[in-house]
C-alpha positions as CSV (number, residue, x, y, z in Angstrom):
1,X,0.0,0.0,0.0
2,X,1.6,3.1,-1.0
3,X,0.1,6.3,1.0
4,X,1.0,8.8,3.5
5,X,2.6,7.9,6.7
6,X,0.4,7.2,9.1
7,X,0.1,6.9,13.0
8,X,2.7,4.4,13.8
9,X,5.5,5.2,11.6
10,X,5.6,8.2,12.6
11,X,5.9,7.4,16.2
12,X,8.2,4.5,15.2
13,X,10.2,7.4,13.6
14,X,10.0,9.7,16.2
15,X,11.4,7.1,18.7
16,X,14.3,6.3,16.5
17,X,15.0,9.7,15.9
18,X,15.2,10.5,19.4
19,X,17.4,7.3,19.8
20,X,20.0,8.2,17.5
21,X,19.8,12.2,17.9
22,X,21.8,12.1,21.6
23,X,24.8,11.1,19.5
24,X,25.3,12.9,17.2
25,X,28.4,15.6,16.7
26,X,27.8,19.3,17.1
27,X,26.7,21.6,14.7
28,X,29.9,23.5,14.4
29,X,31.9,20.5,14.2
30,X,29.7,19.0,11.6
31,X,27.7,21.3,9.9
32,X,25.8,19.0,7.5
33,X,21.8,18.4,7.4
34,X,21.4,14.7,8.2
35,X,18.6,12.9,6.7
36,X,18.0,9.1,7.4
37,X,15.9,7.2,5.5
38,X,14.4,3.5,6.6
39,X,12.2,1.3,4.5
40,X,10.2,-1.7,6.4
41,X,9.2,-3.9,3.6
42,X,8.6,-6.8,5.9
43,X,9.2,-7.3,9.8
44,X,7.9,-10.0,12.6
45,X,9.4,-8.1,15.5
46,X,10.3,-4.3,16.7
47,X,10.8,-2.4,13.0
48,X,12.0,0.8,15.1
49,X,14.8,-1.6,16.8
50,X,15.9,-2.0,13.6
51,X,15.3,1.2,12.3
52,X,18.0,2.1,15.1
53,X,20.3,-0.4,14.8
54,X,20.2,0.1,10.3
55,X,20.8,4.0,11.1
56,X,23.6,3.7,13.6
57,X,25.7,1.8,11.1
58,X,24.5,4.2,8.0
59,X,25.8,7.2,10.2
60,X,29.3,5.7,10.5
61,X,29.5,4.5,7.3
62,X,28.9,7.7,5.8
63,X,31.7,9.0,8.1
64,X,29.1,11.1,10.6
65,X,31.4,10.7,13.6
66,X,28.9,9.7,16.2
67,X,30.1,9.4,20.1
68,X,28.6,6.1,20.5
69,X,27.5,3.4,18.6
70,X,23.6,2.7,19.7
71,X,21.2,-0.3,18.9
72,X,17.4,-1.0,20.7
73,X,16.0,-4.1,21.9
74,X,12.6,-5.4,22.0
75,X,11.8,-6.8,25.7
76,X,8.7,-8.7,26.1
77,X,6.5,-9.8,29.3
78,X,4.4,-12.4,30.2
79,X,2.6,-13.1,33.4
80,X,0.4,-15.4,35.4
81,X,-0.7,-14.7,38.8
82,X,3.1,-14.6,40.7
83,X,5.0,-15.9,38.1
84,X,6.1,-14.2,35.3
85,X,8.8,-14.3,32.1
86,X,10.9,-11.9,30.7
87,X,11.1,-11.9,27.0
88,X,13.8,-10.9,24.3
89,X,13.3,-9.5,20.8
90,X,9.8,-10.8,20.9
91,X,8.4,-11.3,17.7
92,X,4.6,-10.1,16.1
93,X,3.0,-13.0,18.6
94,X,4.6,-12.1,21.5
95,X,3.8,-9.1,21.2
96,X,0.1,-9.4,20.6
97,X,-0.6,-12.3,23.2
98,X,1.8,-10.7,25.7
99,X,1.7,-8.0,28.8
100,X,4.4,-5.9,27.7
101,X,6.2,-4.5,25.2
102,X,9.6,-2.8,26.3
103,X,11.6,-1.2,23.9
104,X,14.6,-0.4,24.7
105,X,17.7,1.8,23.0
106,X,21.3,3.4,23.7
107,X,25.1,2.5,23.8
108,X,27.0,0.3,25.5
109,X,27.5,3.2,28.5
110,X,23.6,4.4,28.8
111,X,20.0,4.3,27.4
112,X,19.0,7.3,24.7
113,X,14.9,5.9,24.3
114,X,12.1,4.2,25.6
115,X,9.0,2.8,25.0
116,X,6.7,1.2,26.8
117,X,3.5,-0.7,25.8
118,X,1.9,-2.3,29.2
119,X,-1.7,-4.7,29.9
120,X,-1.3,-5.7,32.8
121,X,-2.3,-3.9,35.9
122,X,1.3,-2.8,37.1
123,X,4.9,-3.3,37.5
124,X,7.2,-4.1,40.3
125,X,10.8,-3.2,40.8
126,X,12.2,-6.1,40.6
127,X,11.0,-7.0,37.3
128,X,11.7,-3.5,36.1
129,X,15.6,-4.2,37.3
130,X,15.4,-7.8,35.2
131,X,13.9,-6.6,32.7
132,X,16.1,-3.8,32.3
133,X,19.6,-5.8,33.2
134,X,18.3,-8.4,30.3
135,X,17.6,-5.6,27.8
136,X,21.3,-4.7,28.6
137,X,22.6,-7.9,27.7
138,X,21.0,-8.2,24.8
139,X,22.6,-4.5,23.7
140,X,25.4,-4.8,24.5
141,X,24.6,-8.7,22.1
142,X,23.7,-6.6,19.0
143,X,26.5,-4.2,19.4
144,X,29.1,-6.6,19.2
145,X,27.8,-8.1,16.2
146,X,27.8,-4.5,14.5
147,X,30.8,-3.1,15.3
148,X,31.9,-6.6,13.7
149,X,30.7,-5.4,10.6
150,X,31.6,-1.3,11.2
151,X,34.5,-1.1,13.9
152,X,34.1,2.6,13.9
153,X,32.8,6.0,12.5
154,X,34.7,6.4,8.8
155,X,37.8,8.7,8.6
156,X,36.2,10.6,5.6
157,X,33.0,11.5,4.2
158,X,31.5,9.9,1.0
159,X,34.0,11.6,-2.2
160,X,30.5,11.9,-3.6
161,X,29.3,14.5,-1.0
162,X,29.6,18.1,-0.9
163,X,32.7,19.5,1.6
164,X,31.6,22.1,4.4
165,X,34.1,23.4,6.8
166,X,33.2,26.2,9.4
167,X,34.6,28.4,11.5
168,X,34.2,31.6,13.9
169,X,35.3,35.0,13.0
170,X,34.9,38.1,15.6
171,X,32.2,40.1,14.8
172,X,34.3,43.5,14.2
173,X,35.6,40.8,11.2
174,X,32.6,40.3,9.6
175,X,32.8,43.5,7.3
176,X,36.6,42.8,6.3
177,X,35.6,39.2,5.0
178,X,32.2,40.6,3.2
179,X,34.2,43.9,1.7
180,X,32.7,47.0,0.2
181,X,29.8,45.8,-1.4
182,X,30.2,42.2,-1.3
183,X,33.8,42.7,-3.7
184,X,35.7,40.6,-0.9
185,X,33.5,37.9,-0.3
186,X,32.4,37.1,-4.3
187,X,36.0,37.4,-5.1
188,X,37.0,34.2,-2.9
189,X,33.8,32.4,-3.8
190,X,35.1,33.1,-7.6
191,X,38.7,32.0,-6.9
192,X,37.9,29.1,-4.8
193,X,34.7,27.6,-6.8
194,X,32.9,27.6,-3.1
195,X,29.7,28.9,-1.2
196,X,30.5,30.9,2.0
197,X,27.4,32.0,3.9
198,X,28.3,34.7,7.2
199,X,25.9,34.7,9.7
200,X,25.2,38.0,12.0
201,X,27.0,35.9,14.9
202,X,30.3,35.5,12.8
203,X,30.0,31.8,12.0
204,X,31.3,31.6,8.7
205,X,30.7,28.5,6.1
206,X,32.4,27.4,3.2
207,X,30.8,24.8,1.0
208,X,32.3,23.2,-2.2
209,X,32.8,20.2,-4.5
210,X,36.6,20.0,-4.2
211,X,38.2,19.1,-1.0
212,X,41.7,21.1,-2.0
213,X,39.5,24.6,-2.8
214,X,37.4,24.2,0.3
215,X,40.4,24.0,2.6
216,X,42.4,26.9,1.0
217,X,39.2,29.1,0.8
218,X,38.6,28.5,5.0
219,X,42.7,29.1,5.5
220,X,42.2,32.1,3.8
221,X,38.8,33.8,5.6
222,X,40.8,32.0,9.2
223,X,44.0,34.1,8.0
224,X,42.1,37.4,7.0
225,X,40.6,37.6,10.2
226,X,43.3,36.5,12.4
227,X,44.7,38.5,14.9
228,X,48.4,39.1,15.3
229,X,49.8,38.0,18.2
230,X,53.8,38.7,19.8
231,X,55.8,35.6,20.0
232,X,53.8,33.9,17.0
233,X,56.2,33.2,13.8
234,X,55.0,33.7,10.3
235,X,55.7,32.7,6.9
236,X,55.5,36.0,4.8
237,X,55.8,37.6,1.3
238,X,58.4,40.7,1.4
239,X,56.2,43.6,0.0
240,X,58.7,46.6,0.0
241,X,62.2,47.3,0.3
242,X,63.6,50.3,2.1
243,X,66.9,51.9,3.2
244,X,65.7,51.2,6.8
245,X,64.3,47.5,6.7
246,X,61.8,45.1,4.5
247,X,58.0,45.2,4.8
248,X,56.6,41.6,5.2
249,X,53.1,40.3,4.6
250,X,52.1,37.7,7.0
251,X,48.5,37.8,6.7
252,X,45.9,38.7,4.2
253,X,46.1,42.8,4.5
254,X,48.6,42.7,7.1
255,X,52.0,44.1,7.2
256,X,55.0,44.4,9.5
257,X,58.2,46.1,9.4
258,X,61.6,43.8,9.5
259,X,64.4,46.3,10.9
260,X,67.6,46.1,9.2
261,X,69.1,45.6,12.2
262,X,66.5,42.3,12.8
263,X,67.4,40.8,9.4
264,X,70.6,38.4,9.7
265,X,73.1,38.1,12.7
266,X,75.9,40.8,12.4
267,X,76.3,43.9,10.2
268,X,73.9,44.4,7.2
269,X,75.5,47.1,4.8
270,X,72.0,46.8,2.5
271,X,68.9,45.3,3.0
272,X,68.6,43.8,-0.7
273,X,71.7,41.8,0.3
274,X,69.5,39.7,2.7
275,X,66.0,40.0,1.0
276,X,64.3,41.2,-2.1
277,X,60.9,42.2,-3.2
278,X,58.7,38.4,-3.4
279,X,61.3,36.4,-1.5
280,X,58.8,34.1,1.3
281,X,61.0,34.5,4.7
282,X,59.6,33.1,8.2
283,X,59.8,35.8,10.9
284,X,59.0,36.4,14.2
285,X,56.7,39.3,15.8
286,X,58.2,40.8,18.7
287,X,56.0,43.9,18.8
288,X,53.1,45.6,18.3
289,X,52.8,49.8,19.2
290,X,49.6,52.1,20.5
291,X,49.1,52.4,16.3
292,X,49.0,49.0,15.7
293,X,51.8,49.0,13.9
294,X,54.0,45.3,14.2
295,X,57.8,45.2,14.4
296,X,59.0,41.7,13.3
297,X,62.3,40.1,13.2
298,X,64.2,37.2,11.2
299,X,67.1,37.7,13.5
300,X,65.3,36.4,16.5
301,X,64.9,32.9,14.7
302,X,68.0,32.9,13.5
303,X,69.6,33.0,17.0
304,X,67.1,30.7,18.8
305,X,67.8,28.2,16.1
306,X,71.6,28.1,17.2
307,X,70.8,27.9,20.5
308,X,68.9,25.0,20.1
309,X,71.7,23.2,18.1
310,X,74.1,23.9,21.0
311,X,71.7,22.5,23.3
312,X,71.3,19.5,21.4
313,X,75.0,18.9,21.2
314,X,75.8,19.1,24.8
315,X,73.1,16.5,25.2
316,X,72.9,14.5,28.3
317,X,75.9,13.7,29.4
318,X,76.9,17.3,30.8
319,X,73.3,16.9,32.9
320,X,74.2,13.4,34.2
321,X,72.4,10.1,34.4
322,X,69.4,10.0,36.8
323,X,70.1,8.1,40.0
324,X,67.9,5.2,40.9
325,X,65.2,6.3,43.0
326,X,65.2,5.2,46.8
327,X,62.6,3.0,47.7
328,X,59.7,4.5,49.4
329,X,59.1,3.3,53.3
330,X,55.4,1.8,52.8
331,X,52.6,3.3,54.8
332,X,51.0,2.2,57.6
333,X,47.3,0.5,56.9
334,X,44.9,1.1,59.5
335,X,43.7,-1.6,61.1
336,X,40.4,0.2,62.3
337,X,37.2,-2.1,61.8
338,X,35.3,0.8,61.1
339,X,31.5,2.3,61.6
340,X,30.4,-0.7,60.1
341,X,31.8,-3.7,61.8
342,X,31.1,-1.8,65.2
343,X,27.5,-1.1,64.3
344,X,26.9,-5.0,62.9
345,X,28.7,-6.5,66.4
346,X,26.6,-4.6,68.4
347,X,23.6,-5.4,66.6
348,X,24.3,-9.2,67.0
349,X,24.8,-8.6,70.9
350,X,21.1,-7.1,71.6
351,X,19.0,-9.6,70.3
352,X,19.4,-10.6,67.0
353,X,18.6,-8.8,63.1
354,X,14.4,-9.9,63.3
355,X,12.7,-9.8,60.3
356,X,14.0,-6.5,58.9
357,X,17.5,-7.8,59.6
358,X,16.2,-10.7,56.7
359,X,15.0,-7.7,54.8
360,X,18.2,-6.2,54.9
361,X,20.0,-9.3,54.0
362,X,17.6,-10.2,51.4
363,X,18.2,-6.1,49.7
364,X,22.2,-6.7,50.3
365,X,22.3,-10.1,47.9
366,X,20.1,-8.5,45.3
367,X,22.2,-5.3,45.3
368,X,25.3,-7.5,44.9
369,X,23.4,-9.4,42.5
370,X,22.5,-6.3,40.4
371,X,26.6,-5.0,41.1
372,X,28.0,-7.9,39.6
373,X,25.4,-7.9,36.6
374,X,26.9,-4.3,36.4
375,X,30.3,-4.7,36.3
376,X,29.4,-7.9,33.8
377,X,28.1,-5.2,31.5
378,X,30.8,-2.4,32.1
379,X,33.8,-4.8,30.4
380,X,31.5,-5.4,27.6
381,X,30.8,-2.0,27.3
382,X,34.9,-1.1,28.1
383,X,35.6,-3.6,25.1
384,X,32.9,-2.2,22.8
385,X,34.1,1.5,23.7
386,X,37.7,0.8,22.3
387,X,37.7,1.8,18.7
388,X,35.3,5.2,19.8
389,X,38.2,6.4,22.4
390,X,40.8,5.6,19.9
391,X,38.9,7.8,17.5
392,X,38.9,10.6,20.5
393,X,42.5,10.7,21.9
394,X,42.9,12.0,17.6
395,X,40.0,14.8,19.1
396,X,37.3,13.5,16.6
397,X,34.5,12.4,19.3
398,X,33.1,14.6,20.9
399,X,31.3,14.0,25.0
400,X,28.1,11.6,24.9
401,X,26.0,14.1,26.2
402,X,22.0,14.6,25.3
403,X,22.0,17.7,22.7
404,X,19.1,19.6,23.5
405,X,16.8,22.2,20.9
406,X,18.4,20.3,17.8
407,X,15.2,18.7,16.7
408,X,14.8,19.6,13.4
409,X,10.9,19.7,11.2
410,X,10.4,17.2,8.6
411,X,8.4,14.0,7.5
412,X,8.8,10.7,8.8
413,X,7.5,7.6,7.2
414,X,7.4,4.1,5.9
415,X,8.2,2.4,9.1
416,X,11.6,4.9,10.1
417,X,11.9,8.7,10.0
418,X,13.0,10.9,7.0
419,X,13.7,13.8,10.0
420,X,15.9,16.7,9.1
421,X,18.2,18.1,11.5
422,X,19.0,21.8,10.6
423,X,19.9,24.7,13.0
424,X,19.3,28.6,11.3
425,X,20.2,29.4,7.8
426,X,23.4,27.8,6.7
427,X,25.0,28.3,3.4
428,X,26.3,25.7,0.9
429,X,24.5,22.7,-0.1
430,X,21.6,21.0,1.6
């Protein structure tokens, strides 16, 4: 039947979408609208499980670098008077003849959606905590088998897709990049072959085709609107030549003044016997007056650069080796038994625990029970984590943390959700 979606995909949708949606990256490190789509021909079980498990896996293969890789689980219940069973990934007949329909989705560390479907009169605690711990299990199950498949988030994006790189200029900036009229700004996008969109707050976007353009159009808005800074060293084009010292350009429509006296180690008798007009020289800024105007110096790197080779030649051996460390005396433990022992020994000698003592002790085992179920589930999770922190000691995943006010407006269907996740007006390609 083809039609528009109706009531249950779209909540299936909107439960996957909220799923997957606590994962993702941040709009300024990845700008892109994200559409997934998910067609259900066919199912006997939880379509939206799927629906999260299929859209984790098309976000890192596309190269979307998610925090954490997220599947769902559909948990089942059946009960009869006292007794009762906890079901998982029921199917279409479990589902219909059973109490409960639990679905369940997040990482290996947490849980990002729920859904619950219930028929019977209520729920206790303790088979909310199994039915939980089992839902875990079987997460933590799934994941394995897709990170199998997809260790991690792609390095890249698809060659096929559009590049978008963005970045924040100060606001007092925004006129420089634009220029009079708009000459500045259609002048890059002419050069380049790209799409920069500005945006009142100074968040800058530069869309293109070509990877190579893309970059050098964003290194040149980051170096137009840079700011100058003493100490920094520069690669720069020498602009002028006079009597008193060399004009270099280290940024776009930025200039500083190389002293003759800053150009080489010794006596200069001409400047053009150092430098000439187009000649690319690294120098060093060790100024900057009331006007603004920068004093730089080639002299200064010259010297530090000897330095450091005599360093390096003295090496070690005029420091010494390290002696061996001493061995540290070992601390005393104390041998205190502690609130808790005193409290339990005096409990035993006034009469005995009673029936909330076998209360307590009945609580204690099932909180060690549900600690070591725990800890079970932590190495998996460890173990499943591995690839993701590799991927952030290189500073490409971000915090799992819920993002909040991201929830974009479109149309969900056909068993998943086609929702678009989009945040103001950004330039480049959509």
């Amino acid at each position: 039947r083809v039609g528009t979606p109706g009531r249950r995909e779209i909540g299936h949708g909107a439960l996957a979408e909220r799923a997957l949606e606590m994962v993702l990256p941040r709009a300024d490190r990845f700008p892109y609208t994200i559409r997934i789509t998910s067609d259900i021909l066919e199912s006997n079980g939880s379509s939206s499980m799927a629906t999260v498990c299929a859209g984790a896996l098309a976000l890192m293969d596309a190269g979307v670098p998610i925090s954490q890789p997220v599947a769902g689980i559909a948990m089942g219940l059946v009960m009869e008077g006292s007794k009762y069973a906890i079901l998982s990934d029921i199917l279409g007949s479990e589902d219909h003849c059973g109490d409960m329909d639990f679905k369940v989705a997040g990482t290996p560390r947490g849980i990002t959606a729920l859904q619950m479907d219930i028929k019977c009169e209520g729920l206790t605690r303790q088979i909310m905590e199994e039915a939980l711990a089992q839902a875990r299990e079987g997460r933590v199950a799934i994941l394995r088998k897709m990170l199998a498949v997809l260790r991690a988030p792609r390095a890249e994006i698809s060659p096929h897709a559009p590049r978008l790189l963005t970045l924040t200029i100060p606001e007092d900036k925004i006129g420089a990049v634009i220029g009079p009229g708009g000459r500045t700004v259609r002048a890059l996008q002419d050069e380049f072959s790209v799409k920069i969109s500005i945006e009142d707050d100074g968040r800058v976007t530069v869309a293109g085709p070509d990877v190579a353009k893309v970059e050098a159009a964003y290194q040149r808005v980051k170096d137009m609107t840079a700011e100058v800074e003493v100490g920094s060293v520069y690669k720069g084009k020498v602009t002028s030549v006079k009597e008193f010292g060399a004009f270099v350009e280290i940024l776009p429509g930025q200039e500083g003044m190389v002293h003759v006296s800053e150009l080489a180690e010794g006596f200069v008798r001409s400047v053009t016997d150092v430098v000439r007009i187009g000649d690319e020289i690294e120098v060093k800024v060790i100024g900057i007056d009331d006007f603004g105007k920068i004093k730089l110096s080639r002299r200064a790197l010259l010297t530090a650069d000897d330095r450091g080779g005599e360093r390096r030649d003295r090496g070690r051996d005029e420091r010494g080796e390290r002696g061996e460390r001493e061995d540290r005396p070992e601390r005393e433990r104390d041998t205190g038994r502690g609130f808790r022992a005193d409290r339990e020994e005096a409990r035993g000698r006034h009469g005995g625990r009673g029936v909330r003592g076998e209360a307590r002790d009945e609580f204690a085992e099932r909180r060690e029970r549900g600690a070591e179920r725990d800890r079970t589930a932590d190495a998996a999770a460890d173990d499943l984590d591995a690839p993701f922190e590799e991927r952030g000691a290189e500073g490409g995943r971000d915090e799992f943390r819920p993002h909040r006010g991201r929830r974009g407006r479109g149309d969900r269907g056909n068993g998943g959700f086609r929702g678009r996740r989009s945040e103001g007006r950004r330039g480049g390609y959509r």
